[in-house]
DSSP file (Angstrom, degrees, kcal/mol; ACC not computed):
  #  RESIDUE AA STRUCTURE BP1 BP2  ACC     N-H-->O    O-->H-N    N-H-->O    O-->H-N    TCO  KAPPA ALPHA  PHI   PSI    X-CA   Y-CA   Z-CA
    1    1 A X              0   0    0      0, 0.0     2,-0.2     0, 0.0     0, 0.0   0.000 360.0 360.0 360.0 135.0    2.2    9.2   14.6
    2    2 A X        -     0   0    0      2,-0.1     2,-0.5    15,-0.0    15,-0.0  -0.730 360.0-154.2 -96.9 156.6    4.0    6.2   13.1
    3    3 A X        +     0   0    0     -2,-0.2     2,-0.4     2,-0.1    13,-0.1  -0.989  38.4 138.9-124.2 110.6    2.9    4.3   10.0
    4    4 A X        -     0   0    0     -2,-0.5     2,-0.4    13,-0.1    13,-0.3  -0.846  32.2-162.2-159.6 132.4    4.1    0.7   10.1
    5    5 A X        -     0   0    0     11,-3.1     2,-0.4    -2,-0.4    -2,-0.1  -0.886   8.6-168.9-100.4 136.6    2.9   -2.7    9.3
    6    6 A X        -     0   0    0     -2,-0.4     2,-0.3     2,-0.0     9,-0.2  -0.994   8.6-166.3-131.9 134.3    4.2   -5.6   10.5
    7    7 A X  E     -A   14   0A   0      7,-1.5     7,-1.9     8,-0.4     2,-0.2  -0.978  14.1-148.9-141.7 123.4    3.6   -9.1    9.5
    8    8 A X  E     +A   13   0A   0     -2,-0.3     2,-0.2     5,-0.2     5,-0.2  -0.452  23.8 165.9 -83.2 111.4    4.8  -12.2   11.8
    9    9 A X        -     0   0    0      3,-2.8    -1,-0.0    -2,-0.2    -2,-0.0  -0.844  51.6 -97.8-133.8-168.2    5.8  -15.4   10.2
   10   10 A X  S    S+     0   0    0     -2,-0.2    -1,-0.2     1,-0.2     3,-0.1   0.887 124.1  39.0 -55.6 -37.9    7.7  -18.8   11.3
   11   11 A X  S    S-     0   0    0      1,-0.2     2,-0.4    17,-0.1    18,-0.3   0.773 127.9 -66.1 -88.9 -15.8   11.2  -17.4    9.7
   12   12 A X        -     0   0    0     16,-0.1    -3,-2.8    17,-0.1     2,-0.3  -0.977  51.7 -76.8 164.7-164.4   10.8  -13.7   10.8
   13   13 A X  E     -AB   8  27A   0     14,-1.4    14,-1.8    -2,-0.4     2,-0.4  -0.934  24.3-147.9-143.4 159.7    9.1  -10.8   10.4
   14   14 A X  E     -AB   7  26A   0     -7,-1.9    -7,-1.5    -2,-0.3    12,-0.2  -0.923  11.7-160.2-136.4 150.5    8.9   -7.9    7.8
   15   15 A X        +     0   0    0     10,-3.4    -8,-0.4    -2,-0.4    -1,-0.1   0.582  15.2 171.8-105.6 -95.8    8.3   -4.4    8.6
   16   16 A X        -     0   0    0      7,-0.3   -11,-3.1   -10,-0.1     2,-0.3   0.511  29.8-132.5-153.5 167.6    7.0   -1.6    6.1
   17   17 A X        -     0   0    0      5,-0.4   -13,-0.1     3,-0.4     7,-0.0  -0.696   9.6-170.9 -87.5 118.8    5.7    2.1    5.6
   18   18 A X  S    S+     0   0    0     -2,-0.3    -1,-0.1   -15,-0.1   -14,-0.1   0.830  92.1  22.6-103.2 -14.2    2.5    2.6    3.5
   19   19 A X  S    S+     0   0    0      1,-0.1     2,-0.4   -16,-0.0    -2,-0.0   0.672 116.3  70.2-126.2 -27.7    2.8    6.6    3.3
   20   20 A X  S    S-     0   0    0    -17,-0.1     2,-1.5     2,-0.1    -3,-0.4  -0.785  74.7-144.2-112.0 124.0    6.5    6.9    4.0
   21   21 A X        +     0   0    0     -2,-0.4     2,-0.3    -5,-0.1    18,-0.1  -0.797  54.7 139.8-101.8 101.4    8.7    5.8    1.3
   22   22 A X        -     0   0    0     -2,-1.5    -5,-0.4    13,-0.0    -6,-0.1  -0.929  62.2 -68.7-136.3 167.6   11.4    4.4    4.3
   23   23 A X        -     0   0    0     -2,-0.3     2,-0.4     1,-0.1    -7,-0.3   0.036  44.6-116.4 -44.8 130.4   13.4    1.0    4.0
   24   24 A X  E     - C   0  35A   0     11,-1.9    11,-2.8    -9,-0.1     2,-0.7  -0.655  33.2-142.2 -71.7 137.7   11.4   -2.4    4.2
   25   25 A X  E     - C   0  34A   0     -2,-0.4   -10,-3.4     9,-0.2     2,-0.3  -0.874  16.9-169.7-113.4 121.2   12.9   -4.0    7.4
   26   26 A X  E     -BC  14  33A   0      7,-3.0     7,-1.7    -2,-0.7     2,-0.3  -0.808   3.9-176.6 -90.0 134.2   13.4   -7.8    7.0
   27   27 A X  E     +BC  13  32A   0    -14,-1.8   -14,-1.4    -2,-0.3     2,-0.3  -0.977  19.1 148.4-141.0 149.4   14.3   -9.5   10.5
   28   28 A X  E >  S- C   0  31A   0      3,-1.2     3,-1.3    -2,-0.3   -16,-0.1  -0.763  73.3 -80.0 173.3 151.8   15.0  -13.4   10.2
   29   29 A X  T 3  S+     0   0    0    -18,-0.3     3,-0.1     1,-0.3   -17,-0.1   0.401 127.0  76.2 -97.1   0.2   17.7  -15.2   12.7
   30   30 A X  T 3  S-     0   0    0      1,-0.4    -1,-0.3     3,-0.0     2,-0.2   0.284 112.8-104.1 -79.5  17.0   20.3  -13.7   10.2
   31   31 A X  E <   -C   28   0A   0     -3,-1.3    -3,-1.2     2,-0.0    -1,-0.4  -0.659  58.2 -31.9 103.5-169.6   19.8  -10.4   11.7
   32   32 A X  E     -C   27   0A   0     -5,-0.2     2,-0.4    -2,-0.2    -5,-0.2  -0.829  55.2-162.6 -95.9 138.5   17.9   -7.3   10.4
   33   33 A X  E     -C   26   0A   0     -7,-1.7    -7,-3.0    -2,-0.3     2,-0.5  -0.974   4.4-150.9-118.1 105.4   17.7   -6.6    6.5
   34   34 A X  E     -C   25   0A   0     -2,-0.4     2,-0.4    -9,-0.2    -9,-0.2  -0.823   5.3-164.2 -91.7 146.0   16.8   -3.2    4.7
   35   35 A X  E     -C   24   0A   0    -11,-2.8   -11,-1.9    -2,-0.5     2,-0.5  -0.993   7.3-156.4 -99.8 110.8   15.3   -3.1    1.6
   36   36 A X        +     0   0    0     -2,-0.4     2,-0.7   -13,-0.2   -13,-0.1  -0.902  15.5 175.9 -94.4 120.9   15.4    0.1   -0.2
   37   37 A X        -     0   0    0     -2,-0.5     2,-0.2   -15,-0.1     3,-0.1  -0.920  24.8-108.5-116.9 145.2   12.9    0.8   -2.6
   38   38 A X        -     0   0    0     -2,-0.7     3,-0.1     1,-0.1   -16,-0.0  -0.270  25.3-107.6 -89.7 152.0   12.3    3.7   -4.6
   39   39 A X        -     0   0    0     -2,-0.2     2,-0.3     1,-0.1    -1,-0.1   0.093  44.1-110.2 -53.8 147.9    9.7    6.1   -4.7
   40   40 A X    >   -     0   0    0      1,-0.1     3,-0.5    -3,-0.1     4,-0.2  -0.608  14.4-133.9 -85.8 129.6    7.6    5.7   -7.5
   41   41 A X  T 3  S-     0   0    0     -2,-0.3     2,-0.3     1,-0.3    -1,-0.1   0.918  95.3  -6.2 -58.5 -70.3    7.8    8.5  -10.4
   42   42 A X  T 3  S+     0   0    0      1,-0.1     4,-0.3     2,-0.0    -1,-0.3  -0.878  70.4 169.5-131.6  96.8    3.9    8.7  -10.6
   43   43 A X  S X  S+     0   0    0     -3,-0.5     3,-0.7    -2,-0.3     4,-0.4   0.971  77.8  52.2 -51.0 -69.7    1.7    6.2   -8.5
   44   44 A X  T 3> S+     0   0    0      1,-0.2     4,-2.2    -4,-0.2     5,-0.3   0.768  85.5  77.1 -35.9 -41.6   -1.0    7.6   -8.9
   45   45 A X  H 3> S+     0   0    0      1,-0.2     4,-2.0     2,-0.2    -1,-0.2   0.789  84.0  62.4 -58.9 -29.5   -1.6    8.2  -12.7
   46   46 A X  H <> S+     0   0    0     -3,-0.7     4,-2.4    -4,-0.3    -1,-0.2   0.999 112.7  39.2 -47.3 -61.2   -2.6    4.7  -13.9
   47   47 A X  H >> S+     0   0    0     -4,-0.4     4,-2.2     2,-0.2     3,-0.7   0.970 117.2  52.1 -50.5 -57.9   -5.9    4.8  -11.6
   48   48 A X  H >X>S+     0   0    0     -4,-2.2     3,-1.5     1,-0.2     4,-0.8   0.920 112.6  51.6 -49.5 -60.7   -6.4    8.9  -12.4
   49   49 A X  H 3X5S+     0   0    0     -4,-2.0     4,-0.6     1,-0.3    -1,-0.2   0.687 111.1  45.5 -61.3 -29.3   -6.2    7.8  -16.2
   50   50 A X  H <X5S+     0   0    0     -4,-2.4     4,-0.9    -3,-0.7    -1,-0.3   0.746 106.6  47.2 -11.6 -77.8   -8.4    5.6  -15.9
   51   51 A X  H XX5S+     0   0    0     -4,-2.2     4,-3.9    -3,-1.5     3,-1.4   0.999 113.1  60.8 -59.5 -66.4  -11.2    6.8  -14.1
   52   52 A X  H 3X5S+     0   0    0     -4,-0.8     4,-4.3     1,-0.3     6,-0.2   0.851 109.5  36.7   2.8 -68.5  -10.7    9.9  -16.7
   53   53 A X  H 3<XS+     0   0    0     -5,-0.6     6,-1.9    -4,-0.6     5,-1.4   0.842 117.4  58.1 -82.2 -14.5  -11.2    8.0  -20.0
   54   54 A X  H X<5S+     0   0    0     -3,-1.4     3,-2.0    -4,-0.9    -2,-0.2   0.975 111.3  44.0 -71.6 -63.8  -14.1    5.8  -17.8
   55   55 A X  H 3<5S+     0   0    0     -4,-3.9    -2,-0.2     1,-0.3    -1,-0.2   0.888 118.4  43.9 -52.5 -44.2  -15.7    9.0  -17.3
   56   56 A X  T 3<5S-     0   0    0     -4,-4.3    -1,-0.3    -5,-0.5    -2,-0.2   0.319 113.2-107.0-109.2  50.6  -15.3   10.0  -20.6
   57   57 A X  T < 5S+     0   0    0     -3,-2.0    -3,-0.2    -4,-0.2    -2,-0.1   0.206  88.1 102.9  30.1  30.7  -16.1    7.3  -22.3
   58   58 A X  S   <S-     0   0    0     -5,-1.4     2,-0.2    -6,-0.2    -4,-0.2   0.736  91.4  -6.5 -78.1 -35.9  -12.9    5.6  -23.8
   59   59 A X        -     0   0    0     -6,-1.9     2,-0.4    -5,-0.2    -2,-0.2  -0.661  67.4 -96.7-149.9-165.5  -12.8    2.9  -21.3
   60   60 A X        -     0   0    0     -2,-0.2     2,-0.5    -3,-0.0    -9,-0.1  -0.957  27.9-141.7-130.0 113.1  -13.9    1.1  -18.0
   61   61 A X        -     0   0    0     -2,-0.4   -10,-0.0   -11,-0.2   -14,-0.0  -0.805   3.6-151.1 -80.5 122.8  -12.1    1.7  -15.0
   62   62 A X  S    S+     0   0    0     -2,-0.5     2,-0.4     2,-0.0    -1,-0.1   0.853  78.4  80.2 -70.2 -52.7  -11.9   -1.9  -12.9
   63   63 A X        +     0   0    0      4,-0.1     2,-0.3     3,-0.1    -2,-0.1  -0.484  59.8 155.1 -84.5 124.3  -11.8    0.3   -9.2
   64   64 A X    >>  -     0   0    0     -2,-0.4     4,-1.8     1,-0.1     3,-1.3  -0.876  59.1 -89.5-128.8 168.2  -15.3    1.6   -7.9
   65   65 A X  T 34 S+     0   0    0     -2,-0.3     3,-0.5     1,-0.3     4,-0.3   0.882 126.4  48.1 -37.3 -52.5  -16.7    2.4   -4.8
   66   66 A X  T 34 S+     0   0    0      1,-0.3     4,-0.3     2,-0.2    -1,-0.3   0.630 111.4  46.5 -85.7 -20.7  -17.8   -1.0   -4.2
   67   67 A X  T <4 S+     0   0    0     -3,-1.3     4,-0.4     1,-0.1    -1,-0.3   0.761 118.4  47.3 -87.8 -13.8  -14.4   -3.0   -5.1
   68   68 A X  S  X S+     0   0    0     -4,-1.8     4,-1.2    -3,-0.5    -2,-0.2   0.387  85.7  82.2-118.1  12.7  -12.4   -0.2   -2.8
   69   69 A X  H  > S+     0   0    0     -4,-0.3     4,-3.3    -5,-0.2    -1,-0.2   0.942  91.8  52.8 -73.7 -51.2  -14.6   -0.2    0.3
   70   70 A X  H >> S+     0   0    0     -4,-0.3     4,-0.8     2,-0.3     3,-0.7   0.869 114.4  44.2 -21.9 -68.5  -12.6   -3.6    1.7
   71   71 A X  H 34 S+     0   0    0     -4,-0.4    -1,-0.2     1,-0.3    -2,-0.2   0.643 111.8  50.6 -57.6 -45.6   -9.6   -1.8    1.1
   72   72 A X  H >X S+     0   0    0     -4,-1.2     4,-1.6     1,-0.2     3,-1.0   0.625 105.8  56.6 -43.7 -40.8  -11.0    1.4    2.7
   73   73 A X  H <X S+     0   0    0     -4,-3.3     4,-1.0    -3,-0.7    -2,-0.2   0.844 109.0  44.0 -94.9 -26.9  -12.1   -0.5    5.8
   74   74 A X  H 3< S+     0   0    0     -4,-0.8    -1,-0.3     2,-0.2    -2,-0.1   0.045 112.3  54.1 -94.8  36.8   -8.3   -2.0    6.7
   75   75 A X  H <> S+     0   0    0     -3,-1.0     4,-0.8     2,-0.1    -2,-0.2   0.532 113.6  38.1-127.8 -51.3   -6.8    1.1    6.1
   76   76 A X  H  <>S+     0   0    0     -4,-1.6     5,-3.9     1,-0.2     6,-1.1   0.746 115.6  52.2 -75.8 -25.5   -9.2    3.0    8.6
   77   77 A X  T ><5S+     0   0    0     -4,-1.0     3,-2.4     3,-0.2    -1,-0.2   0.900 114.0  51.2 -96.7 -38.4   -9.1   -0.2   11.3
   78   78 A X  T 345S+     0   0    0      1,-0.3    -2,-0.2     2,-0.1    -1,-0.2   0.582 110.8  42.7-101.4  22.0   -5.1    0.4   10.9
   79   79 A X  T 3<5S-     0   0    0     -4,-0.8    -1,-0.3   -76,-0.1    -2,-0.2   0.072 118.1-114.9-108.1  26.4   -5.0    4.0   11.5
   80   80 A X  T < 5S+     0   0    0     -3,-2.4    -3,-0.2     1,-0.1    -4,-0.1   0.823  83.3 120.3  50.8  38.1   -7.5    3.6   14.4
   81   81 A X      <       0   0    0     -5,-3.9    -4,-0.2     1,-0.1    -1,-0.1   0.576 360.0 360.0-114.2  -3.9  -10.2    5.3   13.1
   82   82 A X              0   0    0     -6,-1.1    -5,-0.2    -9,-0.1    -1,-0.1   0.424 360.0 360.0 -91.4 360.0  -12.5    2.0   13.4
C-alpha cells in the first residue's frame, strides 16, 4: 500500500509521505527536486505531555476529540476507509 499525497499547482507539483519518513518530491519545469528531511527525535511527545498534565491538572491541552475529528475524517477519506 502506498502513502502519498500529492498537491497540483500552476508551477508544479509536490509529492509527500505522511507515515514514511521518504524525500519530499518537488516537480516544477526545472525537473524533479528531493527534499530530505529528517525524522523527528520525538513527535509525539509535545501532544502526550500535554494531555498528561491536562489530565492531571497542570494545564489545558488545546487538541480534543472535537478539534481532531476534521483531521480524523481526511486522514480516513485518504486511506480509503470513507
Amino acid at each position: 500500500r502506498e502513502d502519498s499525497i500529492e498537491i497540483f499547482g500552476t508551477q508544479g507539483r509536490v509529492a509527500f509521505s505522511v507515515y514514511n519518513y521518504t524525500p519530499i518530491k518537488l516537480y516544477t519545469s526545472d525537473g524533479q527536486h528531493n527534499i530530505e528531511v529528517p525524522n523527528p527525535k520525538h513527535v509525539q511527545l509535545p501532544l502526550i505531555k500535554a494531555v498528561v498534565e491536562d489530565l492531571q491538572g497542570f494545564g489545558k491541552c488545546d487538541s480534543t476529540s472535537i478539534s481532531a475529528t476534521p483531521t480524523n475524517w481526511v486522514m480516513d477519506r485518504i486511506l480509503g476507509k470513507i
